[in-house]
C-alpha positions as CSV (number, residue, x, y, z in Angstrom):
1,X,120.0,35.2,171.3
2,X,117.2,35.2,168.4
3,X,115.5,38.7,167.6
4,X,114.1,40.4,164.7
5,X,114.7,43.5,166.4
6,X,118.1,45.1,164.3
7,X,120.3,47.1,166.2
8,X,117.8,48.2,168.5
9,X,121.2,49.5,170.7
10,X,123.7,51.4,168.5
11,X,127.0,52.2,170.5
12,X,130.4,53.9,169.9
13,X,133.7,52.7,171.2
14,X,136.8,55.0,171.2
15,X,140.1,54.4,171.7
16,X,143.6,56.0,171.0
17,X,145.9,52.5,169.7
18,X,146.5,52.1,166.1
19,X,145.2,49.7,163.4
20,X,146.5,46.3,163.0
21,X,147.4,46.2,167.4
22,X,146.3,43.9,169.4
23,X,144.3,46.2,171.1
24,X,142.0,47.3,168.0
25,X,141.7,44.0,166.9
26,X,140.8,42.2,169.6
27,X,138.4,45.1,170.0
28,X,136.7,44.7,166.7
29,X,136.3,41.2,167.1
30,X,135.0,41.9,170.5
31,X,132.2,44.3,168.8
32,X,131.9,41.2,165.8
33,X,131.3,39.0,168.1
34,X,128.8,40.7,170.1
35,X,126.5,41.6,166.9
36,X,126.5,38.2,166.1
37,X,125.1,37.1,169.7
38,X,122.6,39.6,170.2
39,X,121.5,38.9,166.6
40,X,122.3,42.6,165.3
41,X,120.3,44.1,168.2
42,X,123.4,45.4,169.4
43,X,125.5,46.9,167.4
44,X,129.5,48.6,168.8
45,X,131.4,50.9,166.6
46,X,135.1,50.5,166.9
47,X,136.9,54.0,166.7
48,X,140.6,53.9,167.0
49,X,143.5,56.1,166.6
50,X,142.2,58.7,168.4
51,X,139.7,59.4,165.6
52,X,136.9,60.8,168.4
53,X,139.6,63.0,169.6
54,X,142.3,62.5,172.8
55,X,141.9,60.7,175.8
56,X,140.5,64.0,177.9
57,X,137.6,64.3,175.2
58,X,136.5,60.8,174.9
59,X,136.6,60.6,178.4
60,X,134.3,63.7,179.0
61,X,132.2,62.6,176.0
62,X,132.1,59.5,177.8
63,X,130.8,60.5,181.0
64,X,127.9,63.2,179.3
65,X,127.0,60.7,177.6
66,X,127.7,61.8,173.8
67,X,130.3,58.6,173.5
68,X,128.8,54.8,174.5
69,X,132.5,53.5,175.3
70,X,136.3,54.3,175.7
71,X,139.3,52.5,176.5
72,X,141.0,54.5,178.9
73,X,144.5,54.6,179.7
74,X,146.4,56.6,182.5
75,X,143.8,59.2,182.5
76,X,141.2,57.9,185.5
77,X,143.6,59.2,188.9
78,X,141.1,62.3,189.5
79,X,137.5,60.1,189.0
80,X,139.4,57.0,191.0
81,X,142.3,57.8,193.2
82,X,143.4,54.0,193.8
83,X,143.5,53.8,189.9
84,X,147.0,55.4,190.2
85,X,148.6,52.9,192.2
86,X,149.3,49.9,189.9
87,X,151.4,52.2,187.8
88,X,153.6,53.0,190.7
89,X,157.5,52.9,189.3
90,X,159.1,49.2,190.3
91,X,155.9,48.4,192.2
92,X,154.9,45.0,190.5
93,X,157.0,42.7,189.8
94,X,155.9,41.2,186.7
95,X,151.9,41.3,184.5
96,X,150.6,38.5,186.2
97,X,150.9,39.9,189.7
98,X,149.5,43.2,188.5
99,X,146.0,41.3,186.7
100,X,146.3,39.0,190.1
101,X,145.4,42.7,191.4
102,X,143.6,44.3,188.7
103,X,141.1,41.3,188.4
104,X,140.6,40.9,192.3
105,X,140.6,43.3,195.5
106,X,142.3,46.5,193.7
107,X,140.5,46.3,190.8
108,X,137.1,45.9,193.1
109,X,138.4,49.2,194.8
110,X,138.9,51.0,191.5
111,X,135.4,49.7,189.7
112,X,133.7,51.1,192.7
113,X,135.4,54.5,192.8
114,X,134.4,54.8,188.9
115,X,130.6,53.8,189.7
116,X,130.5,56.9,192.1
117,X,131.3,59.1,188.7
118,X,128.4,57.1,186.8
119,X,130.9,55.2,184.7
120,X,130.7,51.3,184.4
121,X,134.3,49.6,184.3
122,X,134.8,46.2,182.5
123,X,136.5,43.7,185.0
124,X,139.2,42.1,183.0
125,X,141.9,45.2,182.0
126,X,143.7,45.2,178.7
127,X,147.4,44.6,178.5
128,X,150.2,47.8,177.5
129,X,153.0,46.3,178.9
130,X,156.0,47.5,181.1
131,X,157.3,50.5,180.2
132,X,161.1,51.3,178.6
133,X,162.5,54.6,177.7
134,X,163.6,55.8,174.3
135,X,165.7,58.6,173.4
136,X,166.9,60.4,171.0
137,X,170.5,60.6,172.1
138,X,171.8,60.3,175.4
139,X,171.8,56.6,176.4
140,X,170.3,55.8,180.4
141,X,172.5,53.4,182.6
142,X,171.0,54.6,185.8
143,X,168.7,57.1,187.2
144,X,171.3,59.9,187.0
145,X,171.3,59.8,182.8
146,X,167.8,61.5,182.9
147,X,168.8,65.2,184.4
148,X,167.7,67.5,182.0
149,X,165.8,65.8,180.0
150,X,162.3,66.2,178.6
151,X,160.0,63.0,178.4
152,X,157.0,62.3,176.7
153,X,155.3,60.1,178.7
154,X,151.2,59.3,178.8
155,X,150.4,61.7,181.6
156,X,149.3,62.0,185.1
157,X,150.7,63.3,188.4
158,X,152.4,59.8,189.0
159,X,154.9,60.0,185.5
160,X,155.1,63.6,186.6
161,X,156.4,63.1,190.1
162,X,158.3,60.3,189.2
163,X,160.6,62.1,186.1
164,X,160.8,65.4,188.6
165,X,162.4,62.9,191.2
166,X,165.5,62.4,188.5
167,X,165.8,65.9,187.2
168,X,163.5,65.5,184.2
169,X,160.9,66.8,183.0
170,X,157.5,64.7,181.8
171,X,155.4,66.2,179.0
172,X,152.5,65.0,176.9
173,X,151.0,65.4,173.8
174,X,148.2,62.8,172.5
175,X,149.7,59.3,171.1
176,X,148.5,60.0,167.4
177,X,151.4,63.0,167.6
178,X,153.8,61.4,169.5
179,X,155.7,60.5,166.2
180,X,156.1,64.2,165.0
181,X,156.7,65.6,168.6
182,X,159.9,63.0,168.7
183,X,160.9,63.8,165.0
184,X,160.8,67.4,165.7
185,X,162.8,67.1,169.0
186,X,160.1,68.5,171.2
187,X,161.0,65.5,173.7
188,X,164.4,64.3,174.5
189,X,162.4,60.6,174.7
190,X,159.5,58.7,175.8
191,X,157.8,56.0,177.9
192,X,155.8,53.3,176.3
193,X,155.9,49.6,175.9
194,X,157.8,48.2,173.4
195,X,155.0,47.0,171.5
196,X,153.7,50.5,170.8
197,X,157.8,51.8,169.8
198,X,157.5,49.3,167.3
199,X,153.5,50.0,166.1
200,X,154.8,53.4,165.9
201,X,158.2,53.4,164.2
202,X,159.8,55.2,166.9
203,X,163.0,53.2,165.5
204,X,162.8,55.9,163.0
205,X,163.2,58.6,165.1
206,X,165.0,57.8,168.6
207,X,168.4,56.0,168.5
208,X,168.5,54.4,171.9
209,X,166.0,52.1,173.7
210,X,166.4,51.9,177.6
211,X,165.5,48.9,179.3
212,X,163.9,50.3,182.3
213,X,160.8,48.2,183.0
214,X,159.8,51.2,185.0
215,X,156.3,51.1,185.8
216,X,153.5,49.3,183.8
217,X,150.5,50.6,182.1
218,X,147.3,49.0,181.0
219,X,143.9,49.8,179.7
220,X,139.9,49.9,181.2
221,X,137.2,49.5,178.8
222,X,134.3,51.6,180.5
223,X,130.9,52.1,179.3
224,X,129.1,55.1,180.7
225,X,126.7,53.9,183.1
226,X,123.1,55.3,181.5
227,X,124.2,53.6,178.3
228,X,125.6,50.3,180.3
229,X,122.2,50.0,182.6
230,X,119.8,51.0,179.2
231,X,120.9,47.7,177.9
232,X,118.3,44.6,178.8
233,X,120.4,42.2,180.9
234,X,120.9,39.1,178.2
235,X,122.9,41.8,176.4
236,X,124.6,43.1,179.1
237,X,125.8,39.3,179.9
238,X,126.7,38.6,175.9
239,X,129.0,41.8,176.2
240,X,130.7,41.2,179.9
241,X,131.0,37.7,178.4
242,X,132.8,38.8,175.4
243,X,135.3,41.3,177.0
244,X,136.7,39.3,179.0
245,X,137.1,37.0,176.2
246,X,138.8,39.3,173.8
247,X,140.5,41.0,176.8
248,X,142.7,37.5,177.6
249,X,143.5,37.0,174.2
250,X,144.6,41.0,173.7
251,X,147.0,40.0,177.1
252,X,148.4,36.9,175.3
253,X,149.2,39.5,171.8
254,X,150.8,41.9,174.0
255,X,153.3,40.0,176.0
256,X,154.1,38.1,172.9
257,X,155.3,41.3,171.0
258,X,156.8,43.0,174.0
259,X,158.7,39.7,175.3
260,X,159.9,39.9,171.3
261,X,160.4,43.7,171.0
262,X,163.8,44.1,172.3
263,X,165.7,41.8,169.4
264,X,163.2,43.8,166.7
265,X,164.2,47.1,167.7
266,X,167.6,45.9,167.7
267,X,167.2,44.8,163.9
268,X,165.7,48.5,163.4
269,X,169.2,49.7,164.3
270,X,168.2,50.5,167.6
271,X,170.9,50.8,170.2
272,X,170.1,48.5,173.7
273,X,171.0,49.8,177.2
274,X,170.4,47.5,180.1
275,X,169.6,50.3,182.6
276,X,170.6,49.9,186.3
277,X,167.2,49.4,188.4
278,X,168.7,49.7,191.9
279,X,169.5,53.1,190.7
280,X,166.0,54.3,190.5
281,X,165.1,52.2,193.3
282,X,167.5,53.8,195.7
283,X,165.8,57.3,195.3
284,X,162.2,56.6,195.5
285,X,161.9,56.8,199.0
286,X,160.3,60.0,199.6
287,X,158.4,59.4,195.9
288,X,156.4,56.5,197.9
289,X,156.1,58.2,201.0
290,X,154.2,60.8,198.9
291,X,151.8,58.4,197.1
292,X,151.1,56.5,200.2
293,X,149.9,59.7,201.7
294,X,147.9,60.3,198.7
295,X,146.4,57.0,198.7
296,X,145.5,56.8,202.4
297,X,146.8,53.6,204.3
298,X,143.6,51.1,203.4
299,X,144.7,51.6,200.1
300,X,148.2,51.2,200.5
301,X,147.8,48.1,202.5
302,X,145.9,46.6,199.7
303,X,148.4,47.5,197.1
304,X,151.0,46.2,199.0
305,X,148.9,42.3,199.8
306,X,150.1,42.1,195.9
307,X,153.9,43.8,195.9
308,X,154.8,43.1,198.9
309,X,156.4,46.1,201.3
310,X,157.8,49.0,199.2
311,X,160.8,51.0,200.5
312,X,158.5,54.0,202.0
C-alpha cells in the first residue's frame, strides 16, 4: 500500500502478558508489520503488562471507545455466553480440537454474540495453553487434594463453579500481582499454563506443580467496532491479514514452551505430581448439567460436534 498520508489512523493495543512472551512479541510484530503495509498510515501501539490497567478496565475502555484494541482472556462470558464453553474442565481433548472449534462453527457463534455488544473479534484466537495447578504446599493426586484450598485462577463463573465443586475456593487478582499475592500466601495456588509459571517465576514461590490439564484458556484480539469499521477497507484487510499471521506463529511459541515446561520447572526445583484425571471427571456430572442449562441446547450440541458427548 503506497500513501503519503502518515499515520492517518493511530490505535492502542492492550493486553495483560509480559515482555519477552510469545504473546507480546508476536503482537508487536503484528503492529510492525502492519505500519509497514499501510505505509505508516496506520500505526498500533502495543501496551502490555497490564500497563492500561486490568482486564475489566481495558475491556470497558474498549467498548466506550477510549482503547482501539485488547486481547481479552476469560473475561467475555457476560457480552458472549457461548464464549464460556471452550474452557469447560476436561472438555477438549487436546489445542487442535479446540482452534478446530474456535476457528469454525463456535467461534462463528461467539464473534456474533460480540458484534451485538459493538465489539469486532479477530478470527484466529491466541494460544495460553492447558491449564495445571501450582501450590504452595499441599501436593494434588486427585480431585479430593483441593478441599480447603484457595486458588488464584483468571476469573469467571466457570473457574468458580468448577473449584466450588472440589471444596475450594477460586479468587482473583490481576496477573501483574499474581506474583506477590502467591509470595504473600493470599492463595494456597493457581491455574495457568505452564508457559506463564515459568514467564512469571512462580518456581520461586510455589513448591509443587500439578499436572491437571484441567481446562484450557486462550486469547481474542478485539477491536471495538467504531474504531474497526472507521478504518478504509485495504487497511482493514492488511490487519485481518496480519493477525492471523502472527496469531499461528504465537500458537507454534506456545505449545513449544508448554510441551517443554514440565522438565524446566523441574530444573527450578519444582516438585511434579501426575494428578488423577478420572478423579475430577467422576464428579462433574451435575457441574455439566449446570453449564448445559446455561448454554441452552443449540449451543451445547455445537460444543459437543467438537468433544464429543460429555458425561451430563
Amino acid at each position: 500500500m503506497q500513501t503519503n498520508q502518515q499515520s492517518a489512523f493511530h490505535y492502542r493495543l492492550g493486553l495483560n502478558q509480559p515482555i519477552g512472551s510469545p504473546t507480546q512479541r508476536r503482537l508487536s510484530e503484528m503492529a510492525a508489520a502492519i505500519g509497514r503495509e499501510t505505509g505508516g498510515a496506520f500505526r498500533l501501539d502495543v501496551f502490555p503488562e497490564s500497563r492500561l490497567g486490568p482486564d475489566p478496565k481495558m475491556l470497558a475502555d474498549m467498548r466506550n471507545g477510549r482503547l482501539e484494541f485488547f486481547v481479552a482472556g476469560a473475561t467475555l462470558s457476560e457480552l458472549a455466553p457461548t464464549s464460556a464453553l471452550p474452557l469447560l474442565p476436561f472438555a477438549f481433548a487436546d489445542s487442535k480440537t479446540v482452534f478446530a472449534a474456535l476457528d469454525g462453527a463456535l467461534g462463528d457463534q461467539i464473534r456474533h454474540e460480540l458484534a451485538q455488544h459493538g465489539i469486532h473479534a479477530f478470527r484466529h484466537c491466541l494460544q495460553n495453553g492447558f491449564h495445571h495447578l501450582t501450590t504452595s504446599e499441599r501436593p494434588i493426586h486427585g480431585a479430593g487434594d483441593l478441599a480447603g484450598l484457595k486458588i488464584r485462577s483468571p476469573g469467571g463463573a466457570i473457574a468458580r463453579d468448577f473449584f466450588e465443586t472440589f471444596g475450594a475456593e477460586a479468587g482473583y487478582v490481576p496477573f501483574n500481582e499474581m506474583y506477590a499475592a502467591l509470595k504473600e500466601r493470599r492463595f494456597d495456588g493457581q491455574s495457568d499454563p505452564l508457559g506463564v509459571v515459568l514467564s512469571l517465576k512462580l518456581y520461586e514461590v510455589q513448591r509443587q506443580l500439578n499436572l491437571t490439564g484441567h481446562w484450557w484458556s486462550g486469547f481474542t484480539l478485539l477491536a471495538n467496532a467504531g474504531a474497526w469499521q472507521a478504518l478504509p477497507t485495504d487497511i482493514q484487510q492488511i490487519i485481518e491479514r496480519n493477525a492471523e499471521k502472527f496469531a499461528l506463529l504465537q500458537r507454534q511459541d506456545t505449545e513449544a514452551i508448554n510441551a517443554a515446561g514440565a522438565a524446566e520447572l523441574e530444573q527450578h526445583g519444582m516438585t511434579i505430581n501426575t494428578a488423577d484425571p478420572g478423579s475430577f471427571r467422576s464428579r462433574l456430572g451435575s457441574f455439566y448439567a449446570n453449564w448445559r442449562d446455561q448454554a441452552g441446547p443449540a449451543a451445547w450440541r455445537l460444543l459437543e460436534t467438537y468433544t464429543g458427548k460429555l458425561p451430563v
